[in-house]
N, C-alpha and C positions, 0 to 999 in steps of 0.2 A: 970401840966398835959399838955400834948402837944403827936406830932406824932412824931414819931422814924420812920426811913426810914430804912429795911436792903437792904442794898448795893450791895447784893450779889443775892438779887430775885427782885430787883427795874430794869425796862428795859428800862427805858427813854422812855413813852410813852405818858406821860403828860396828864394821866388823871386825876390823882390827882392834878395836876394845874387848871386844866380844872372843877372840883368840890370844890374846895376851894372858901367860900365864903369872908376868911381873906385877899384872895392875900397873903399868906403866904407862899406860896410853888415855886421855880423854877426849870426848869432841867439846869444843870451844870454836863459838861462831860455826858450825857447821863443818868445821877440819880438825883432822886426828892433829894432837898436839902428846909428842912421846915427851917426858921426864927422866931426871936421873938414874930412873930405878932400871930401864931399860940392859936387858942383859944382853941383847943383840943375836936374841935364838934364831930368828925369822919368823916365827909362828904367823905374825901379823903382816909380812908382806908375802905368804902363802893365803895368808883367809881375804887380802885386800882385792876386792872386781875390780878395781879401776888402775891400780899396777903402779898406783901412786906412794909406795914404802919401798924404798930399799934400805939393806943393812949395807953401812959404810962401817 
């Protein structure tokens, strides 16, 4: 289980960086990009305005 970014409603705002307690998340080109570290709490698809994270 982990967060799926869609790409296409993520706006590089980095809030979800900025809610991430794993440090699992960066922006790259302007879109949150999650890593392995991801422990799939939700923090960051709660702090995401654009509704662009969900945990699978």
């Amino acid at each position: 289980m982990g967060a799926k970014v869609d790409t296409n409603l993520c706006v590089g705002c980095g809030e979800c960086k900025s809610a991430c307690p794993c440090d699992a998340i960066e922006i790259v080109d302007n879109v949150a990009v999650v890593n392995d570290d991801c422990a799939g709490c939700g923090c960051c698809e709660s702090a995401c305005p654009a509704n662009a994270i969900t945990i699978e």
